[in-house]
C-alpha positions in Angstrom: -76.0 -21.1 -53.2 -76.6 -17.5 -54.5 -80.0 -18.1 -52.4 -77.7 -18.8 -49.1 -75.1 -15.7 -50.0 -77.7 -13.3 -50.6 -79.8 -14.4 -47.4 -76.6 -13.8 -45.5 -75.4 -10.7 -46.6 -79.1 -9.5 -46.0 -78.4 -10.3 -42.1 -75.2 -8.6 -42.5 -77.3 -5.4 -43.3 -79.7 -5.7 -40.4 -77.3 -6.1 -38.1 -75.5 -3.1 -39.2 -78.7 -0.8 -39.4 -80.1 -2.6 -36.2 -77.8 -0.9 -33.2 -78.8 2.7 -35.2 -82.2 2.0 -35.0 -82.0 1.6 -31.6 -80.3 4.7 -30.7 -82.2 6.3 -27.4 -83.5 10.1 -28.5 -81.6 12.5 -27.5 -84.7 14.4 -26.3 -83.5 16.0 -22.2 -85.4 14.1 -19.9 -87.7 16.4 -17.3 -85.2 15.8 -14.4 -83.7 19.8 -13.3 -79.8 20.6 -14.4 -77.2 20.4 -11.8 -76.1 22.8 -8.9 -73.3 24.9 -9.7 -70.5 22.5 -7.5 -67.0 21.5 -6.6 -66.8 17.9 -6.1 -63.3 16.1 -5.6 -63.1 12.6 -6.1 -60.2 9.9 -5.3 -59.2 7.6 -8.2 -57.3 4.0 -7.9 -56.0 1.2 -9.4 -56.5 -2.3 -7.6 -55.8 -1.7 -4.2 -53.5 1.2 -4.7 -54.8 4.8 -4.4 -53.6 6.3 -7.4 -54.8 10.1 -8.2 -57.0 12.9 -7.3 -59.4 14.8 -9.3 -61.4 18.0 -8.5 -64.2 19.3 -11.0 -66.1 22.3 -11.2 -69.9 22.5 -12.2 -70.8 25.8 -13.7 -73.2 27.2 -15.8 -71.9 30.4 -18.2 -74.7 31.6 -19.9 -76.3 29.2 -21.9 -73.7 26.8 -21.8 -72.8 24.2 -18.9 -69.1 24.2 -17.9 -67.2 21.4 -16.2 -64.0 22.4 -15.5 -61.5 19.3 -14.2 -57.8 18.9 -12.9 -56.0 15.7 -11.4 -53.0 14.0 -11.1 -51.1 10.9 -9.9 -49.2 10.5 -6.7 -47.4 8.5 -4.3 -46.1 5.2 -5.5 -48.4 5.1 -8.7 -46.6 8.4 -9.6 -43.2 6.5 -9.8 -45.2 4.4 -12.4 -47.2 6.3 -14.3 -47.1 9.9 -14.0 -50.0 11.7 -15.4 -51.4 15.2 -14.5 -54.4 16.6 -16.6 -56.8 19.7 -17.1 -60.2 19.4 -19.1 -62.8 22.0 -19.8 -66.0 20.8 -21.6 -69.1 22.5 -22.6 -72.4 21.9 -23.3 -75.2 23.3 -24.4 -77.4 23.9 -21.3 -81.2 23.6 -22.9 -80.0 20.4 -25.7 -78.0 19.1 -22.9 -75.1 18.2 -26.6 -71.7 19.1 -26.3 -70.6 22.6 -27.6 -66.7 21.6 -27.3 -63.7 20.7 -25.1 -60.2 21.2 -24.7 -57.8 18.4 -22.6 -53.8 18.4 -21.9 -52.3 15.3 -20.7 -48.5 15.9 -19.0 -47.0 12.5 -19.0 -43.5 11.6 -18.3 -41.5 13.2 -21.5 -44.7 13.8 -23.3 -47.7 16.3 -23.8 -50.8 15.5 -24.8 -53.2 18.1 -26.0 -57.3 17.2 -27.6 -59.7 19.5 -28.8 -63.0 19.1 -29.8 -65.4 21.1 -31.6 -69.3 20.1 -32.2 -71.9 21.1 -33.9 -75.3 19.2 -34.4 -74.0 16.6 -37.2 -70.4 16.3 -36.3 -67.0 16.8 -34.5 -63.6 17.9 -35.5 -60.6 16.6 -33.7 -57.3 18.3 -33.2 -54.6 15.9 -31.5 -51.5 16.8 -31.1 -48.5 14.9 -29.1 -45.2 17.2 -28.0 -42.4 16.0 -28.7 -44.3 14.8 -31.7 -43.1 13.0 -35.3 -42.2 15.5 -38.2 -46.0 15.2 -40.1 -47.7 18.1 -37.9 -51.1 17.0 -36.8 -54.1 18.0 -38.7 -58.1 18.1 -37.8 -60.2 15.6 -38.5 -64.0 15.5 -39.1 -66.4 12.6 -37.4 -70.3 13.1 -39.4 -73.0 11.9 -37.2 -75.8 14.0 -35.4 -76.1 14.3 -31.8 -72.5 13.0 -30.5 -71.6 13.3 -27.2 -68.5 13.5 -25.0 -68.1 12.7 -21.6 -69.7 15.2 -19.6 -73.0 15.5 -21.8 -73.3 12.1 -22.1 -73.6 12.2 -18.1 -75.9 14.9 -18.0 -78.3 13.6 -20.6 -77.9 10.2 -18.9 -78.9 11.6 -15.4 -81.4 13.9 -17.0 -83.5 10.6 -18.1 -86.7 8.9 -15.8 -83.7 6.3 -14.9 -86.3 3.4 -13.8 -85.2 -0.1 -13.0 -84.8 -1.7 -16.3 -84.2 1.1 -18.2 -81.7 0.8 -21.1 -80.2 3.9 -22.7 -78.1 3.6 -26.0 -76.3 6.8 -27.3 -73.2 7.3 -29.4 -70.4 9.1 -27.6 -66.9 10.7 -29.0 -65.0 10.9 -25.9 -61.3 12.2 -27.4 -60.2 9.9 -30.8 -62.7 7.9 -31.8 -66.9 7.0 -31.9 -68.4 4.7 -29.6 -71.8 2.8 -28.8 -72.7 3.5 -25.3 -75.0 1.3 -23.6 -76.7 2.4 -20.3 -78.5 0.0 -18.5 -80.1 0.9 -14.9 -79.3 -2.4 -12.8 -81.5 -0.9 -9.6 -81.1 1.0 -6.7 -79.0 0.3 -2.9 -77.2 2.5 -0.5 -73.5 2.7 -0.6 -70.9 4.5 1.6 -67.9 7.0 0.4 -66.1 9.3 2.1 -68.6 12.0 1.3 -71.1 10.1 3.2 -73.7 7.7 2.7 -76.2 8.0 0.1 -79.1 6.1 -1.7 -77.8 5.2 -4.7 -79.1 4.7 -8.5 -76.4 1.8 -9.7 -75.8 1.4 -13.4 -74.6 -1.2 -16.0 -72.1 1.0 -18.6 -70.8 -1.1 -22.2 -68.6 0.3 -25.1 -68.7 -0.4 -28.0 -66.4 1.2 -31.1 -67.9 2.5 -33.9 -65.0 1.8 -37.0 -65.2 3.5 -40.2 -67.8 1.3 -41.8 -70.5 2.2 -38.5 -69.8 -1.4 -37.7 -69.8 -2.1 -34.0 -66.2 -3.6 -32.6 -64.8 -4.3 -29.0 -63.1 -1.6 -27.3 -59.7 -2.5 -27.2 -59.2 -1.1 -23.8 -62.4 -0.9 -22.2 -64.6 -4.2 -21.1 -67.1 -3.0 -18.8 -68.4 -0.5 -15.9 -70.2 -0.5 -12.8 -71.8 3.6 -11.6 -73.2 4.6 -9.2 -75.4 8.1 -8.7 -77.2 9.5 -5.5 -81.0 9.0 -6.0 -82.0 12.5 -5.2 -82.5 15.8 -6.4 -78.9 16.3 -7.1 -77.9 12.8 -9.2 -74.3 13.4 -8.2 -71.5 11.1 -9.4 -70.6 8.8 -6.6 -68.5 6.0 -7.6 -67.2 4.1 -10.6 -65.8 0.5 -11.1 -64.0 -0.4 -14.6 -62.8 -3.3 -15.4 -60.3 -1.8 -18.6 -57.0 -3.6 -20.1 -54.8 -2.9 -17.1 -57.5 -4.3 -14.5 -59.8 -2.5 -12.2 -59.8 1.0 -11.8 -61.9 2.8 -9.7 -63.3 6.5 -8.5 -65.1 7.5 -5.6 -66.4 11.1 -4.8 -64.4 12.4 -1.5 -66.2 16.0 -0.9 -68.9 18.3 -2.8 -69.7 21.6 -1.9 -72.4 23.5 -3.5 -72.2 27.4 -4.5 -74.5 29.8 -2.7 -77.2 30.8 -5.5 
């Protein structure tokens, strides 16, 4: 019997070290940085047009800027009504996040997030107005080579991005860790009203990370279909989710590039 256990428990540990050990470097692939752009997308829900976003690709320095602003409208609006700023930045040579700040304006509520990153860590600030009486305090995530949101997507499209290829990083969007699971499903053309493009389609999983680096649904989250242009620009062109609510979407409307 202590045989059995002790087998068990054993597997129990592999399986725990196993999705580390299979964590993708976080080496930059060779493929150039962006273009300075503005690119506006429109999001939905279903069948419903829901919100629009604009974003802002920058580079200050030696840091990478995107700078982001939506909102919902029409009859979603009645529903849910959301509008949001976010400014992230990352480091434009390790392609890792640097920080980012986010405010959320709901109906009777204000979300505001900040990050802050350094190689081995982040440190959350999260506070909710009108809030409870504890005021919020920071709180500290240790792991190396986190990612948010916008590096994650510029390492990602930095990367060879072969049919087949399976990319596997950990990613700290706003509250919590996550295993992120790239997987490039092929290529096809698609159609938006930007235009039509050849397209690199990709296979995105999440995963959360608890406080014992076990791996646990997301709660919210189930899976996501993306799609960037296979050229020299590897813009953003669409995105399908499938999250607790049912299927929401994005699809990129306009991009303009700056004058160099």
């Amino acid at each position: 019997m202590l045989r059995v256990l002790a087998i068990f428990f054993a597997l129990i540990d592999a399986a725990f070290a196993d999705w580390q050990q299979q964590l993708t470097p976080t080496r930059p692939g060779d493929f150039p940085l962006p273009r300075p752009l503005v690119a506006t997308y429109r999001c939905g829900w279903a069948a419903f047009s829901a919100a629009d976003l604009e974003t802002n690709f920058s580079r200050k320095g030696d840091a990478l800027q995107l700078d982001a602003k939506g909102g919902t409208f029409g009859f979603v609006r009645t529903l849910w009504r959301l509008d949001m700023t976010h400014t992230a930045h990352a480091n434009a040579t390790t392609l890792l996040p640097i920080d980012l700040k986010q405010r959320e304006i709901y109906r009777g509520k204000t979300v505001r997030t900040e990050l802050e990153f350094t190689q081995g860590s982040v440190t959350k600030f999260r506070e909710s107005k009108p809030g409870d009486a504890t005021p919020p305090k920071r709180k500290r995530f240790d792991y190396p080579n986190l990612f948010d949101l916008h590096s994650a997507f510029l390492f990602t499209r930095s990367q060879r991005l072969k049919d087949g290829d399976t990319l596997n990083i950990v990613v700290y969007p706003a509250t919590a860790p996550y295993l992120a699971t790239v997987h490039v499903l092929g290529r096809e053309t698609i159609t938006t009203k930007a235009g039509h493009f050849s397209a690199i389609k990709l296979d995105l999983r999440l995963q959360r990370i608890n406080a014992n680096f076990e791996l646990e649904p997301h709660a919210k989250f189930k899976r996501a279909t993306g799609w960037i242009s296979d050229d020299s620009d590897r813009l953003l062109l669409k995105i399908e989710a499938d999250i607790f609510v049912g299927s929401v979407w994005a699809e990129l409307t306009a991009v303009k590039f700056a004058r160099r």
